[in-house]
MIBA-725544 format. One record per residue (C-alpha): residue number from 1; residue in three letters; x, y, z. Coordinates in Angstrom, 1 decimal. Each point is the difference from the previous one (the first is absolute). Example, Ala and Ser with C-alpha at 12.3 -4.5 7.8 and 13.67 -1.06 7.14 Angstrom:
<pts>
PT,1,ala,12.3,-4.5,7.8
PT,2,ser,1.4,3.4,-0.7
</pts>
This chain:
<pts>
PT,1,unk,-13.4,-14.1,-24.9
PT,2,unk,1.8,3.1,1.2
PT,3,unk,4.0,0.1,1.0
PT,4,unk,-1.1,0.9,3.7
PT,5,unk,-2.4,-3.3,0.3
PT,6,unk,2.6,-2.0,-1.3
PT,7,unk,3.0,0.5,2.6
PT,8,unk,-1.0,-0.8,3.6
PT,9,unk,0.2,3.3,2.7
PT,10,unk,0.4,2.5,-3.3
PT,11,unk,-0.2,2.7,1.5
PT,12,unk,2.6,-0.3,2.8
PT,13,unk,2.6,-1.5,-2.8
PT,14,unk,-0.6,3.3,-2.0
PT,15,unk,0.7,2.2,3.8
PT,16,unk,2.9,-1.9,0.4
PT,17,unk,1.7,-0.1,-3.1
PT,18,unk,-0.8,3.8,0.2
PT,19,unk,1.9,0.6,2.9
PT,20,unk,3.3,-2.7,-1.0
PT,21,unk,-0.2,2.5,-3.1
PT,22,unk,-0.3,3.1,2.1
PT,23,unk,2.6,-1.2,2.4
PT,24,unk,2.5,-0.6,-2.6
PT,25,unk,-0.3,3.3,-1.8
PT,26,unk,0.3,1.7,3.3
PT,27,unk,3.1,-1.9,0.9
PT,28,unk,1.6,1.0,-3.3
PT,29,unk,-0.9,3.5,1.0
PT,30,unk,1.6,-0.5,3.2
PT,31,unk,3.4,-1.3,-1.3
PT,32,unk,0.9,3.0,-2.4
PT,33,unk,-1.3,2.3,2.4
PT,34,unk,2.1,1.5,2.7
PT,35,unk,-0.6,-0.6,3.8
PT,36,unk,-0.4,3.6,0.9
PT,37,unk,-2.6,1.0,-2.7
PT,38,unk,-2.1,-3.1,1.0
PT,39,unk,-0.4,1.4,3.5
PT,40,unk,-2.5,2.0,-1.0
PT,41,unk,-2.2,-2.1,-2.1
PT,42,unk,0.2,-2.2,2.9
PT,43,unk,-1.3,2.6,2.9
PT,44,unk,-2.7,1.1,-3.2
PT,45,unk,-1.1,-3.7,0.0
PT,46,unk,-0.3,-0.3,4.2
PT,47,unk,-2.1,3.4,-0.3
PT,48,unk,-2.3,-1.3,-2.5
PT,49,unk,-0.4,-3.2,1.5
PT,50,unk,-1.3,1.7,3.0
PT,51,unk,-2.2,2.3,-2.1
PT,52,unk,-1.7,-3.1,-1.3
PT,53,unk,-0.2,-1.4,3.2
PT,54,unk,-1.7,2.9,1.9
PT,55,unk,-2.5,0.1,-3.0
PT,56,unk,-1.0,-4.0,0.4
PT,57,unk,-0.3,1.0,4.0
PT,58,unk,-2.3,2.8,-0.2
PT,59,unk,-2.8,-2.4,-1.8
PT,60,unk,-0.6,-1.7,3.3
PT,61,unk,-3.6,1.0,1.8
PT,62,unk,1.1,-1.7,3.0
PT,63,unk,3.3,1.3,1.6
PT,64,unk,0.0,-2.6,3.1
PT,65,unk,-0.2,-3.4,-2.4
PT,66,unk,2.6,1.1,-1.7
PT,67,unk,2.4,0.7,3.1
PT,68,unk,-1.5,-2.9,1.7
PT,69,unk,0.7,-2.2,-3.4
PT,70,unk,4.2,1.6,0.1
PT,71,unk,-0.1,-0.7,3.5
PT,72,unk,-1.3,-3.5,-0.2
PT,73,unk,1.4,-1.2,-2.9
PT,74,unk,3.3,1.1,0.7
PT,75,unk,-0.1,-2.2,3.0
PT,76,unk,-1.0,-2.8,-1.9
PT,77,unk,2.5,0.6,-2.6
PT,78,unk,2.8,0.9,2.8
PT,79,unk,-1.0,-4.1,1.3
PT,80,unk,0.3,-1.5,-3.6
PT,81,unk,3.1,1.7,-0.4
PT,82,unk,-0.9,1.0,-3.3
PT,83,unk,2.7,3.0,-0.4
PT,84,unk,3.0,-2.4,1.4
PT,85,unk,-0.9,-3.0,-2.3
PT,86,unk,-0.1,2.2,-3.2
PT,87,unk,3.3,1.7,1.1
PT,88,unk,1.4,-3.2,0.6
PT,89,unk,-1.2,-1.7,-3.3
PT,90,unk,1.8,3.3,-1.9
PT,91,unk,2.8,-0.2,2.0
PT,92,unk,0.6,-3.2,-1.5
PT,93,unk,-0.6,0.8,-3.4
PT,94,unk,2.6,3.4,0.9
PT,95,unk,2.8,-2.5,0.6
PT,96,unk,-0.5,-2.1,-2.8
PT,97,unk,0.1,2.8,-2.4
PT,98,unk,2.7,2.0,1.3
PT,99,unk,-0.7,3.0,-2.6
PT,100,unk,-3.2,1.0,1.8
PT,101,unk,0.0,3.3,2.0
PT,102,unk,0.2,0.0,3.9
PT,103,unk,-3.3,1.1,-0.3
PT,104,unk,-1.1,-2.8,-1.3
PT,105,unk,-2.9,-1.2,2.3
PT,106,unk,-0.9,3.7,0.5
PT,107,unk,-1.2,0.6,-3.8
PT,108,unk,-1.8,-3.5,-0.1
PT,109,unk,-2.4,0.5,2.9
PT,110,unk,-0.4,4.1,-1.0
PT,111,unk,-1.1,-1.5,-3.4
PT,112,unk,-2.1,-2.6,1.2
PT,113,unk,-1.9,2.3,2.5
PT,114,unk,-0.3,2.8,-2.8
PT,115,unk,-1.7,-2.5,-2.7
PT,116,unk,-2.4,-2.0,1.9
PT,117,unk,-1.4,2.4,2.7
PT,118,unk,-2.5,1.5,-2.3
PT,119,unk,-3.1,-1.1,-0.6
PT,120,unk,0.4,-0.2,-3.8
PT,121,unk,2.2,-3.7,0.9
PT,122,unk,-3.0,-1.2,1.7
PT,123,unk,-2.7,1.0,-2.2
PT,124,unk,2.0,-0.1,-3.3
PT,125,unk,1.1,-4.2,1.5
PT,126,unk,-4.2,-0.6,1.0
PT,127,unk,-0.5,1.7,-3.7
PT,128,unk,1.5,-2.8,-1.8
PT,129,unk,-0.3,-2.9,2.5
PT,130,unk,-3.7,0.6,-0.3
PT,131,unk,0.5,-0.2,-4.0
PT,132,unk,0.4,3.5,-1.1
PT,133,unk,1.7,2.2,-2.1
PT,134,unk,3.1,0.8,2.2
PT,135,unk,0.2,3.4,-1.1
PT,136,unk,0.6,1.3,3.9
PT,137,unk,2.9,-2.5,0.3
PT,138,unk,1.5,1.5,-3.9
PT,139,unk,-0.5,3.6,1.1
PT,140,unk,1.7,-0.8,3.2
PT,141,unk,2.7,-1.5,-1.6
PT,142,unk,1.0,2.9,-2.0
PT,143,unk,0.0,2.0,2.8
PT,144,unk,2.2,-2.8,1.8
PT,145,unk,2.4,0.2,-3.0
PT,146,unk,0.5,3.7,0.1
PT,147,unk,0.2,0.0,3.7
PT,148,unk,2.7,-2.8,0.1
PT,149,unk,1.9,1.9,-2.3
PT,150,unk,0.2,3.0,2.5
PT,151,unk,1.0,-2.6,2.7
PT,152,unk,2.2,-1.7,-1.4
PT,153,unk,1.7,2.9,-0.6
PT,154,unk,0.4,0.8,3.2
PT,155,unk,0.0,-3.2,2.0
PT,156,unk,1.6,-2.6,-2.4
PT,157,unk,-0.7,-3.3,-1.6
PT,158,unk,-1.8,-1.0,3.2
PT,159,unk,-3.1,1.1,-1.3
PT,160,unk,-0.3,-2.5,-2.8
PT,161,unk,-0.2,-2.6,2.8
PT,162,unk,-3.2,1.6,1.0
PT,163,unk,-1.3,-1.6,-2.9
PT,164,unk,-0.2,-2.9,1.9
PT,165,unk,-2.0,0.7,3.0
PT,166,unk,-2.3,2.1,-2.2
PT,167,unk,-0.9,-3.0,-2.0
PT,168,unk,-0.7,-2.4,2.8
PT,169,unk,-2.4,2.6,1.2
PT,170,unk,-1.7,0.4,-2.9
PT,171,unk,-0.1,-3.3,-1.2
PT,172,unk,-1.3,-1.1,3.9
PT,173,unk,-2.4,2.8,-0.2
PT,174,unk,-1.3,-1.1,-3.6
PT,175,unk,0.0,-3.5,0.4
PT,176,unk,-2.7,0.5,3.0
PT,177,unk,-1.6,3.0,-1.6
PT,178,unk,-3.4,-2.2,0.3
PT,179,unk,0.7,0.2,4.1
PT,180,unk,1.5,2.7,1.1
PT,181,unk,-2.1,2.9,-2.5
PT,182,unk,-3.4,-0.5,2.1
PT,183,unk,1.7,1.0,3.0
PT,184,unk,1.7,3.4,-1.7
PT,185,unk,-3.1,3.0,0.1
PT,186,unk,0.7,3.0,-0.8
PT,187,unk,0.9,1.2,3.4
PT,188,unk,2.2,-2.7,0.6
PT,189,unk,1.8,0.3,-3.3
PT,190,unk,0.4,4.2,1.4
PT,191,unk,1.1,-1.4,3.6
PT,192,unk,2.7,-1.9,-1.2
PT,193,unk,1.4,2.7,-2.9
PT,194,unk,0.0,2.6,3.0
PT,195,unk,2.0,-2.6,2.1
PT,196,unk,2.3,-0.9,-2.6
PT,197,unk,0.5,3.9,-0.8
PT,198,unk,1.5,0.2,3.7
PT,199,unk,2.0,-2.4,-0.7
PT,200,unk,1.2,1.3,-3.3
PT,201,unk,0.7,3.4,2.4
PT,202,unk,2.7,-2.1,1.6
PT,203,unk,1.3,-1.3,-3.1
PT,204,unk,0.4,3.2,-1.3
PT,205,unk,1.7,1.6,3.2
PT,206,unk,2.6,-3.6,-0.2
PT,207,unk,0.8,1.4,-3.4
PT,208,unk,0.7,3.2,1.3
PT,209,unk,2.2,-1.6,2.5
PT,210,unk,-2.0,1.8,2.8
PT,211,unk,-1.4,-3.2,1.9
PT,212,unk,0.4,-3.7,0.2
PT,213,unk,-2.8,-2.2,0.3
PT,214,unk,-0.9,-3.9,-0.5
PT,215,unk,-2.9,1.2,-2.4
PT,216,unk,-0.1,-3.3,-1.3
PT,217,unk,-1.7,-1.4,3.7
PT,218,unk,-3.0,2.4,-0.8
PT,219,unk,-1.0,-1.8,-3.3
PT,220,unk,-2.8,-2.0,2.5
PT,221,unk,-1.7,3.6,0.8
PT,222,unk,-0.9,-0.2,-3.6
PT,223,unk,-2.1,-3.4,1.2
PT,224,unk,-1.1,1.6,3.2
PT,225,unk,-1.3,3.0,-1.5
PT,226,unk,-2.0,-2.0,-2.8
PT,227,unk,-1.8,-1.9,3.1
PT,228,unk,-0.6,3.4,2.4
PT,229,unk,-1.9,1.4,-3.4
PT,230,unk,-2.1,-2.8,0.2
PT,231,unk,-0.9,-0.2,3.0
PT,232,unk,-0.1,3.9,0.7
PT,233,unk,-1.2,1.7,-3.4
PT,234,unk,-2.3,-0.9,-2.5
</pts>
């Protein structure tokens, strides 16, 4: 039997020890590094952000599900309060480690949004929960790695938190592969990368310090837009 059947939710462990890793070199990086010359790096890594976030939002076919699904979901999220009880739940981990950075719960929910708003988590986590090779999940976690290094760098040790919330979406999203993966088409799966590429927009312009939004109440357009692709595309 191979390494990856014998540990339960391979390949999300892999992701997240990938970006711990990542996080930790870039927070090295970040320590020996002056202030001043990080300020660039960091505007580089708001611009790029948005790059990859205007390329995930051109794929859609259907403009109006996915403003309907921001719209929507954001009102659902805005209820649920999903922004305010992650803030809160990193404000508490902020005062218990007093070394953190003041932007503590800014870098976790950036992170978060940046590594499981692509389709590769959803596919890569019905990949292996279905019993497969979790190459998608391995390949995304090198990219993870790398791309934790450049934020950490930038935003702190908060990003090694993301680890967390990354896992337990994942390992949800594996663990009812079986579900969930008769319900995800092809146009679905394209609906909800172009609405998470909007969203990775705002994440992006956050970075860049040019807007401030609760992106983290818009996580349910990825659910809405997965349902209007169902019911409107084929």
């Amino acid at each position: 039997m191979n390494l990856w059947q014998t540990i339960p939710l391979y390949g999300s462990v892999v992701n997240v020890l990938a970006v711990v890793a990542g996080s930790l070199a870039g927070y090295a990086l970040r320590r020996h590094v002056n202030e001043e010359i990080m300020r660039l790096p960091m505007q580089c890594l708001g611009v790029f952000t948005v790059s990859i976030g205007m390329g995930m939002a051109l794929k859609t076919q259907n403009l109006l599900i996915v403003v309907f699904s921001l719209c929507a979901g954001s009102i659902v999220g805005g209820l649920l309060d999903i922004d305010g009880r992650i803030e809160l739940a990193a404000g508490r981990i902020q005062k218990r480690f007093k070394s953190l950075d003041s932007n503590f719960s800014q870098g976790v929910m950036a992170a978060t949004l940046i590594f499981c708003v692509g389709s590769m988590a959803v596919l890569g986590s019905f990949e292996e929960g279905l019993g497969g090779y979790p190459a998608l999940l391995l390949t995304k976690s090198m990219m993870d790695g790398l791309m934790s290094v450049a934020l950490a760098a930038s935003l702190g040790l908060s990003v090694a938190f993301s680890a967390v919330p990354v896992f337990v979406y994942q390992g949800t999203l594996t663990l009812a592969a079986r579900f969930i993966q008769p319900l995800m088409t092809e146009a679905a799966a394209r609906e909800m990368t172009a609405a998470g590429g909007v969203m990775l927009i705002g994440v992006g312009l956050s970075i860049l310090g040019l807007v401030k939004m609760k992106l983290m109440n818009a996580l349910p357009a990825l659910v809405v837009a997965v349902a209007l692709a169902r019911i409107f595309l084929r």
